[in-house]
C-alpha positions in Angstrom: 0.0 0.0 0.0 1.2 3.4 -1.0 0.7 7.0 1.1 -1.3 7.6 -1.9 -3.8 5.0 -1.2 -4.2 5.8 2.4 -4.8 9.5 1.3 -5.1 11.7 4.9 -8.3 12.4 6.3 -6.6 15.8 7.9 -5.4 18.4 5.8 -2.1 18.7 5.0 -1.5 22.0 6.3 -2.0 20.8 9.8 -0.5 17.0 9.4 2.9 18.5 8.3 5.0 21.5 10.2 6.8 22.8 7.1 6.0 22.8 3.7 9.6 22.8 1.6 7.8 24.5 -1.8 9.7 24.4 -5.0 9.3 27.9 -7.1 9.2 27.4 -10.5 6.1 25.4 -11.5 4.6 26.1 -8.1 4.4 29.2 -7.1 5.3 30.8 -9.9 5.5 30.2 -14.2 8.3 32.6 -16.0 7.4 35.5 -15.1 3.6 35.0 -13.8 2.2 33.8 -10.1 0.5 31.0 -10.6 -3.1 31.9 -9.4 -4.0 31.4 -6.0 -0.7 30.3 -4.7 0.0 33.4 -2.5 -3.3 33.1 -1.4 -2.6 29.6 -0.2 1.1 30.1 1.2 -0.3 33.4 3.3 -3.5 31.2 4.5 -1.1 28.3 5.4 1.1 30.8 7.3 -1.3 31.9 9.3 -2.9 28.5 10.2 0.7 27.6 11.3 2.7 26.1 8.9 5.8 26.7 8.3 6.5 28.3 4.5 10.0 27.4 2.8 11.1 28.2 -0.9 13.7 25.7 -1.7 15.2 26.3 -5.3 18.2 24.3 -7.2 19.1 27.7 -8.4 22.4 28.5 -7.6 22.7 32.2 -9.7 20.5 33.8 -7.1 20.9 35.4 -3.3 18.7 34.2 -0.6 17.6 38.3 -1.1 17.3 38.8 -4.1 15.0 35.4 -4.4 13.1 37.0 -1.4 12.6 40.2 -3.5 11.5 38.3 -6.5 8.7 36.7 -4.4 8.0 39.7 -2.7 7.8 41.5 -6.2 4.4 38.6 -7.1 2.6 39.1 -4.3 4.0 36.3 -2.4 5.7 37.1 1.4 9.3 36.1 2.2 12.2 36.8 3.8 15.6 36.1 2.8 15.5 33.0 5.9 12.7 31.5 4.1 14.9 30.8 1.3 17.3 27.9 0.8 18.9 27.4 -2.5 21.7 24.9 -4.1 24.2 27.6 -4.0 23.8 27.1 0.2 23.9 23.4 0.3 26.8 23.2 -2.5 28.6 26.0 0.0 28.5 23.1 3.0 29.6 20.6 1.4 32.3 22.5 0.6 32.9 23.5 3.7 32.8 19.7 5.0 35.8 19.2 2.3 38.4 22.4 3.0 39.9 23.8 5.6 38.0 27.2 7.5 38.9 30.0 5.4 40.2 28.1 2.3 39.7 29.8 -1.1 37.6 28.3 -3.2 37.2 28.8 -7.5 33.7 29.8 -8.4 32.4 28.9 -11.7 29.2 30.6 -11.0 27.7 33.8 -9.8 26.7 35.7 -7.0 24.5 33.1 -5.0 27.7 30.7 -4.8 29.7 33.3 -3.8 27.7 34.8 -1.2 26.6 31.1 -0.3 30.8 30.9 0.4 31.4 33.9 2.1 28.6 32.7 4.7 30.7 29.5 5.5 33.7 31.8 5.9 35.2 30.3 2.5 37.0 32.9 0.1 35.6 33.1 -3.4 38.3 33.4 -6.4 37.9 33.2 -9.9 41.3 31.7 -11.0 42.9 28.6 -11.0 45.9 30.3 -9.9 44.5 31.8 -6.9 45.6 28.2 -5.3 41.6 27.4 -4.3 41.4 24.7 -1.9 38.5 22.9 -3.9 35.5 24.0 -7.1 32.3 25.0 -7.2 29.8 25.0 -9.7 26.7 26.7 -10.2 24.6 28.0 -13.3 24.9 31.8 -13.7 24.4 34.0 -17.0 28.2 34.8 -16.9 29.7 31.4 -17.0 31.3 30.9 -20.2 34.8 29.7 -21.9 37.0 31.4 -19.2 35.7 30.5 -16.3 34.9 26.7 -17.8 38.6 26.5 -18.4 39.7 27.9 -15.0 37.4 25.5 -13.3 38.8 22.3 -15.7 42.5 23.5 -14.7 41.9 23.2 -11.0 39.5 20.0 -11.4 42.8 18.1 -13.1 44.4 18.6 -10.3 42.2 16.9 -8.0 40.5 19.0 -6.3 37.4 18.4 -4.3 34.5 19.6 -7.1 31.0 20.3 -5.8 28.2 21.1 -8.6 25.0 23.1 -6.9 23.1 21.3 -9.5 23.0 19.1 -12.6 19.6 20.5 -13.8 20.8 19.9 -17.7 18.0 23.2 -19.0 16.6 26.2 -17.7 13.4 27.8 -18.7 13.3 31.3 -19.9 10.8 33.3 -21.9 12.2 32.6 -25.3 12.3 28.7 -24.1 15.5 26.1 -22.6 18.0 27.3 -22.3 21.3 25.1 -21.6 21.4 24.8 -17.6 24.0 23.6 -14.8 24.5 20.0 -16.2 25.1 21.0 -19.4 28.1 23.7 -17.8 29.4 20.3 -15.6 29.3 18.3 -18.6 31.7 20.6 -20.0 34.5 20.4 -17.4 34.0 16.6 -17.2 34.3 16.3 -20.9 37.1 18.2 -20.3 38.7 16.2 -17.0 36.9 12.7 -16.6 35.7 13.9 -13.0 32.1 13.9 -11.8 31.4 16.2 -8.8 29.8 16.2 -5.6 26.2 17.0 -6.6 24.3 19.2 -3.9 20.8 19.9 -5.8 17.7 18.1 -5.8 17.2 15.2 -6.0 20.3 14.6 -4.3 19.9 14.9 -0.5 22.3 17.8 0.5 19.5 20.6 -0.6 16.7 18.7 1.4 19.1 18.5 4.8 20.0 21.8 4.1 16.3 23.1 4.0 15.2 20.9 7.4 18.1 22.6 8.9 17.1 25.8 8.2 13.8 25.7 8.7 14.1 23.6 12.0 11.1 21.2 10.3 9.9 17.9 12.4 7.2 16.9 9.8 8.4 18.2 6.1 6.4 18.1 3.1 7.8 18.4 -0.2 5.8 20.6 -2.6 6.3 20.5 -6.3 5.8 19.9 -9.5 9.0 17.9 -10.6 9.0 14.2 -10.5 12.5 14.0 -10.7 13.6 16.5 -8.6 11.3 17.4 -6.2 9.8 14.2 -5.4 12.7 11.8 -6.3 14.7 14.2 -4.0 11.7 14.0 -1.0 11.7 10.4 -1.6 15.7 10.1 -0.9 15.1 11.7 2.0 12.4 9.3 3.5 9.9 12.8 3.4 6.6 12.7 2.5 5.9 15.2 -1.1 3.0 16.7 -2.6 2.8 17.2 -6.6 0.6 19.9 -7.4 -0.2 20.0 -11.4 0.5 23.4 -12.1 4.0 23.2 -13.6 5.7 20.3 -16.0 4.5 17.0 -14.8 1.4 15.6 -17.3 -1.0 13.3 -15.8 0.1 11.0 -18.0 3.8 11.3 -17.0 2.4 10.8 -13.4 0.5 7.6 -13.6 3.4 6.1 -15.5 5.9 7.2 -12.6 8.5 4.5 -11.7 8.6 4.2 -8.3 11.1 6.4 -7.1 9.5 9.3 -8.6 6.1 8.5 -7.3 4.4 11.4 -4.8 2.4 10.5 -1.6 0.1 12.9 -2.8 -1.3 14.7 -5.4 -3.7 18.2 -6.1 -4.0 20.3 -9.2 -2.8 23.2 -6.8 -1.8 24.4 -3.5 -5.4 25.2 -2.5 -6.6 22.0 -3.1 -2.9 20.2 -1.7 -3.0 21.9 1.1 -6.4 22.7 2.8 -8.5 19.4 1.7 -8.4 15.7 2.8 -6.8 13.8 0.5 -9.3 10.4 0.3 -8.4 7.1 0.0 -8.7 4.3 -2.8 -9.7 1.4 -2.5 -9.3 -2.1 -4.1 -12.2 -4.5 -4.5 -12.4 -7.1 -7.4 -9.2 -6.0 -9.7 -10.7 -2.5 -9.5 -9.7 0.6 -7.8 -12.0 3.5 -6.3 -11.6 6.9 -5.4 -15.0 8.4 -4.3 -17.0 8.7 -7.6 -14.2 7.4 -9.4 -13.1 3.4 -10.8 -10.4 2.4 -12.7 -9.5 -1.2 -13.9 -6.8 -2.5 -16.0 -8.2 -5.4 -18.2 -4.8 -6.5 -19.5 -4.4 -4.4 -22.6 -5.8 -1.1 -22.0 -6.5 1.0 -18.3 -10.1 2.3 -18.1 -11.5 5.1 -16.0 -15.2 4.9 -15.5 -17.3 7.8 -13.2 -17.6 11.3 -12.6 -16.5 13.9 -10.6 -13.0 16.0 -9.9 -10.0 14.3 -12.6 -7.5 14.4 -9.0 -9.7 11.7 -7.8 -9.6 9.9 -10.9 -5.8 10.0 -11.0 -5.7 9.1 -7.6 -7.6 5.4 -8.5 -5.9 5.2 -11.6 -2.1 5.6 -10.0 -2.6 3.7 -7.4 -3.9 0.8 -9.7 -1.3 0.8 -12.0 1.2 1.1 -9.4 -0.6 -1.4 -7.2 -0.1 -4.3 -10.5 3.6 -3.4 -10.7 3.6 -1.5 -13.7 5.5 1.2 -13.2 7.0 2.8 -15.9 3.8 1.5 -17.6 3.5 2.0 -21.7 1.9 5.0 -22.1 -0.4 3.6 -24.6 -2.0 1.5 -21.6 -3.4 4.4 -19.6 -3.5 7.3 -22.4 -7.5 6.2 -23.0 -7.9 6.3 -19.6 -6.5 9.9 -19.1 -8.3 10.9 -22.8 -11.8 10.4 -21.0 -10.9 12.7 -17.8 -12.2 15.8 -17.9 -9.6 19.3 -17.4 -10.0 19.3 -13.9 
């Protein structure tokens, strides 16, 4: 039986502490809230939760993320942000002596994630850094690839913030962190230390921070967000307001699958999640059924499409067919209706 199945009759925003909320996807798309997530966040505030931003972006300052969210609508502090850059600088720190210098190929977030460890940022390999770090940041190009490449060949402890291979922007991807790294591995035959989700170091970082007994995971990334929350042995919620498809959902291996789902935060945070149930090869979730006759998954009922996806993961998930041929459970999905 998965959390999914079990559902929770209390709302999550009073079963869980802290929410850890991703940004892109969930609280906001390009350059746009996504609607009613400030809502949600400030009404989960005040019934008690703690609110957390936790971000694999490594270009930006705890502060300036702050401002950006600030900017939408949404409240927060520069303490309620924790970002790659700040779990990269750790690690770091775990690997150098106090004070050592350290090469940046990145921006601003990495180095001020440094100078609050008490590390010294440099941008040459002839600065005689103690170790690497990597995060994206507009101004990484050819020079600082090769001054990070020089100092990896010499075997230097190398920490990437993330390996995140695009970025979105508003002209489309855009060639991320992992695309940078796979430069200077290309160029050295090292693979570094990664800090990002869904590694662990970003989730420890953020329940550090925050102080958080009961986490929940929030986002919209299978593989980062709940891959990463499933790492960690923390519950996640997947909201679908950023990339993940219904379709990607339900066929989910199971390292990627959430122990909940919601269309959005509202709907995540402040309603039961209910149960499905198995009877007869089929599996119900309040006015929903779905059964997998061997060739094709169907979906027979009415009411909200969560609850139908809820049956319909938990089914397919339930007869061990994860990564499941998307031709199996497209009909399925096809008959849902938008929400």
């Amino acid at each position: 039986m998965t959390r999914l199945s079990e559902g929770s009759a209390e709302p999550l925003v009073t079963r869980y502490d802290t929410a850890l909320v991703d940004l892109d996807g969930v609280v906001y798309i390009g350059p746009e809230v996504v609607p009613g997530a400030a809502k949600s966040l400030a009404r989960a505030r005040k019934v008690g939760m703690r609110v957390a931003f936790v971000t694999n972006n490594a270009a930006r300052t705890p502060e300036a993320v702050a401002k950006h969210l600030t900017d939408l609508g949404v409240t927060a502090e520069p303490d309620d942000v924790v970002t790659s850059a700040q779990a990269a600088a750790r690690l770091v720190a775990e690997r150098v002596p106090p004070g050592s210098p350290v090469l940046v190929v990145g921006g601003e977030g990495l180095r001020a994630a440094l100078d609050e460890r008490g590390l010294s940022p440099v941008q040459s390999a002839d600065d005689d850094p103690a170790a690497v770090v990597q995060g994206f940041a507009p101004e990484v190009g050819w020079v600082l690839l090769t001054e990070g490449s020089i100092a990896v060949r010499r075997g230097l402890p190398w920490v990437a913030s993330n390996l995140d291979k695009t970025i979105p922007t508003a002209r489309g991807l855009a060639p991320g962190n992992g695309a940078l790294v796979g430069v200077i591995s290309a160029a050295t035959g090292a693979k570094p230390v990664v800090a990002g989700k869904p590694e662990l170091a970003l989730q420890q970082e953020a329940v550090r921070r925050t102080g958080a007994r009961r986490p929940l995971v929030v986002g919209d990334r299978l593989d980062t967000d709940i891959e990463g929350a499933n790492r960690a042995g923390d519950d996640s919620l997947l909201v679908l307001t950023g990339v993940t498809s219904p379709l990607e959902l339900v066929c989910a291996a199971a390292p990627l699958r959430p122990s909940y789902i919601s269309e959005d935060l509202e709907n995540g945070l402040f309603v039961p999640h209910p149960p499905v149930q198995e009877a007869d090869g089929a599996w119900t979730c309040r006015g929903w059924t779905a059964r997998g006759d061997g060739a094709v998954w169907r979906v027979e009922g009415a009411g909200p499409r969560i609850d139908a996806l809820r049956a319909l993961c938990v089914g397919v998930w339930a007869q061990g067919e994860g990564g499941a041929e998307a031709a199996r459970v497209a009909a399925a999905l096809d008959s849902l209706p938008d929400r």
